[in-house]
Structures are given as structure tokens and as C-alpha cells.
N, C-alpha and C positions, 0 to 999 in steps of 0.2 A: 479418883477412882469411882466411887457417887455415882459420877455424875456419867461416865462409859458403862455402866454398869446398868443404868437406867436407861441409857440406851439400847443396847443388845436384851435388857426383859421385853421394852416396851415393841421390840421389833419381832416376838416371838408370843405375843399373846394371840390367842386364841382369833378374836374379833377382827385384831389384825392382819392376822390370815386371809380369815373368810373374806373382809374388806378387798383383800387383794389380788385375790384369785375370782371373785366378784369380776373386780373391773378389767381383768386382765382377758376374762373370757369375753366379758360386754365387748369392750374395746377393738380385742382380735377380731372377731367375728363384726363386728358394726362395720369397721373401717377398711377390715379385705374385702367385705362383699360389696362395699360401695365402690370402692377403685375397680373393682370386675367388673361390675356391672355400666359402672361408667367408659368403662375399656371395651365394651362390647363384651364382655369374655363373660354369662350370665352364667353363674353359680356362685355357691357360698364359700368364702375363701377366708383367711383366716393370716391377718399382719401382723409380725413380730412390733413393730415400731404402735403398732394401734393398740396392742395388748400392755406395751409400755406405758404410755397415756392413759388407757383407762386404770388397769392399777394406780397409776400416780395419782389419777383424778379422787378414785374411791380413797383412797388412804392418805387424803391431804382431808376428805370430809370427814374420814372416821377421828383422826389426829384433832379438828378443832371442835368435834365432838367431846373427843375424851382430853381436852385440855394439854393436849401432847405437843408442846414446841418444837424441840430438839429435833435433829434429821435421824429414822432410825432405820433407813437403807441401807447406807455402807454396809451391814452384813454380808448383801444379796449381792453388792457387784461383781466380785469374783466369779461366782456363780454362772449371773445373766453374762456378762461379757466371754466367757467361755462354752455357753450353752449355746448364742447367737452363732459364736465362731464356727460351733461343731454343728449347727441346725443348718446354713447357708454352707459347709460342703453335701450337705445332705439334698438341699437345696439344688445344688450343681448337677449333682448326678442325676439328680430327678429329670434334669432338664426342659422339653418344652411345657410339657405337662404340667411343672409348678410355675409358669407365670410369671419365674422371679430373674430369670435373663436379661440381658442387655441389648439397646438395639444396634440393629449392623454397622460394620465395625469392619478396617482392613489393619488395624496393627498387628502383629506380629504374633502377640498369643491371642488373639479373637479364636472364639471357640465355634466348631458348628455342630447341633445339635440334634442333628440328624436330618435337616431339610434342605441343606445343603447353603443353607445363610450362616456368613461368618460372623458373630456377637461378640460383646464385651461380656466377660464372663463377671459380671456385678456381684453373683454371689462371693467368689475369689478375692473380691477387692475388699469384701465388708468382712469376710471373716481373717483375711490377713491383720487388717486395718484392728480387729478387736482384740489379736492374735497379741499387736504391739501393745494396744493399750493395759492387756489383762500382765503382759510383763512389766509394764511398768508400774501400774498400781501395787502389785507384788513388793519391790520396791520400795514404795512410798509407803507401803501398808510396815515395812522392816523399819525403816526409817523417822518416820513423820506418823505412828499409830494417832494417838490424838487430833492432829491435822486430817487425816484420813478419817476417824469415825464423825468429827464433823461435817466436811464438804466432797468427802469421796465419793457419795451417790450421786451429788449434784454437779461434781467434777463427769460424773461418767454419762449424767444426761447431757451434758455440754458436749461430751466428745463424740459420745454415740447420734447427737443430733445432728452437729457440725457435718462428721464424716457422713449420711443417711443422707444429707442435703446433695450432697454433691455427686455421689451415685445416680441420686433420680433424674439427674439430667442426660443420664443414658440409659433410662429404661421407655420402654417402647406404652409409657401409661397414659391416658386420655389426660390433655391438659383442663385444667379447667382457668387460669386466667394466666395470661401470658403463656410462660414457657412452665408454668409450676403446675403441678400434680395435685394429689390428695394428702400422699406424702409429704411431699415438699412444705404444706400447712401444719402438717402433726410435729416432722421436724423442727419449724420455728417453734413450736408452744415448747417442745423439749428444752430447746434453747432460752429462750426467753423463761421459762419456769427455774432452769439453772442459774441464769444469771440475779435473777429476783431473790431466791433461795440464797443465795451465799453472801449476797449483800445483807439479806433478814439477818442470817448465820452470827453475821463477822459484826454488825450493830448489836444483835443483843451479847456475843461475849464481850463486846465493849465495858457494858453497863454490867455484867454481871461479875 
């Protein structure tokens, strides 16, 4: 009990915070306005998936600052993965004006947004897609608490990256090498910082 207990303070201190609301605005703001401005679309724009990243970035520095091991996210994913869900219908209805659309597209629910081109409604896909995930951690969170306050966060940057990957191959965003985006890059770090993270995880409860 110790040891969940030291996780949910250390996830709610002060410093913590500001670390992560820091990099969460760096982040958004850095990485929307590149992919715009690299899309031709010049103005300041603002990435849910870039706002991820920098938080993480900022609050992995503050963490080896103040000697903090343990993962103290799982709090927040319930949270983010229901926030996302509800920000990308918000997202939808916005329509061409948020940027966040898919490119043309003839299946069957392709949506048009007023210009008379049929799109992949991408926002649709990601907030479903977190719709399932936020039920199932639910779930897991009933089930497996312990298991969850260790790799839950790092379980949800695996999924949320995974599923992000695979949307940007239908969004209409300037490639930069091959067929991959701006996106597409942030996505792997997500990925690859989860997989890293749970191996750290699952080595030190070995030994402890």
C-alpha cells in the first residue's frame, strides 16, 4: 500500500503539475504549428498527440530530477483517454476549419464537409478507438489495480500511439520522409517510450 500510495502523492505534487502542463503547452503548440506550416496551412495550431509528448518529455525530466522512479500517470489516463475521445467529436464538427479530417475517401461513411469532397471522418476513428480503450482500462483498473497503477499510463501510450499511427496514413498532412508525417514520428517516440518504460517497470519489481 506504501508503495500506490507514493505514487498517487508523487503524481499530484505541485511541481509535478507545472512540469506538465509546461510541456503539454510546449509540446501542442510546437508540433501543431509545424505540421501546419509544413501542410501549407500557415497559422498556429495546437496537437493533442504533441501535447502528450511534451508533458511526457517535461515530467520524465522533473522525475530524474527529484529521484522519482515509479510510473505516476495511471491517474491521468482515464481522464486523457476520455478527454481525447470527447475533444476529436468536437474535432468533427468543427470540420474543415480544424485541419483534423481525413483525406478523400468513397466508403460508405466518408463524410463531406461542406466542399463537397467525401473524407475519412479520422476524428470518428480516434475517439471510438479511445471510447474502447477507456472501457477497457475501466476494467483492468476493477481487476488488476496494482498491475494498472504500474504500466497503465505506459499501457495507454502504446495504444494511443499504436491506434494515432495508423489514422495518419489517411490524413491529408505534408509527408516529410516516405509516406510518414510529423505525426507519424511523435507516434513511434510514444511507442517506443512505452515499450522501454515497462521493461524499466517489470526489471526493477524484479529486484525489488
Amino acid at each position: 500500500m506504501p508503495f500506490f500510495t507514493a505514487q498517487v502523492t508523487q503524481g499530484k505534487e505541485p511541481y509535478y503539475i507545472l512540469s506538465a502542463v509546461l510541456g503539454l503547452v510546449i509540446g501542442s503548440f510546437l508540433f501543431g504549428t509545424l505540421n501546419s506550416w509544413l501542410s501549407a496551412d500557415i497559422h498556429i495550431a495546437k496537437s493533442v498527440v504533441g501535447a502528450l509528448v511534451g508533458a511526457i518529455i517535461a515530467i520524465e525530466i522533473y522525475k530524474r530530477f527529484s529521484f522519482i522512479q515509479q510510473s505516476t500517470g495511471a491517474l491521468y489516463v482515464l481522464g486523457l483517454s476520455l478527454s481525447i475521445a470527447l475533444g476529436r467529436l468536437g474535432c468533427f464538427f468543427a470540420g474543415l476549419d480544424d485541419f483534423t479530417y481525413g483525406i478523400q475517401s468513397n466508403v460508405v461513411f466518408a463524410v463531406d464537409f461542406g466542399d463537397g469532397v467525401n473524407r475519412h471522418p479520422v476524428q470518428l476513428y480516434e475517439s471510438f478507438s479511445l471510447l474502447v480503450f477507456s472501457m477497457f482500462f475501466m476494467i483492468l483498473l476493477k481487476v488488476k489495480k496494482p498491475f494498472v497503477l504500474s504500466y497503465g499510463f505506459y499501457l495507454f501510450c502504446l495504444f494511443y500511439g499504436a491506434q494515432r499511427f495508423g489514422w495518419e496514413f489517411l490524413k491529408p498532412y505534408h509527408l516529410i520522409i516516405g509516406s510518414f508525417n510529423v505525426f507519424h514520428f511523435l507516434t513511434l517516440f510514444l511507442m517506443l517510450y512505452a515499450v522501454i518504460m515497462i521493461v524499466n517497470q517489470r526489471l526493477r519489481n524484479v529486484h525489488e
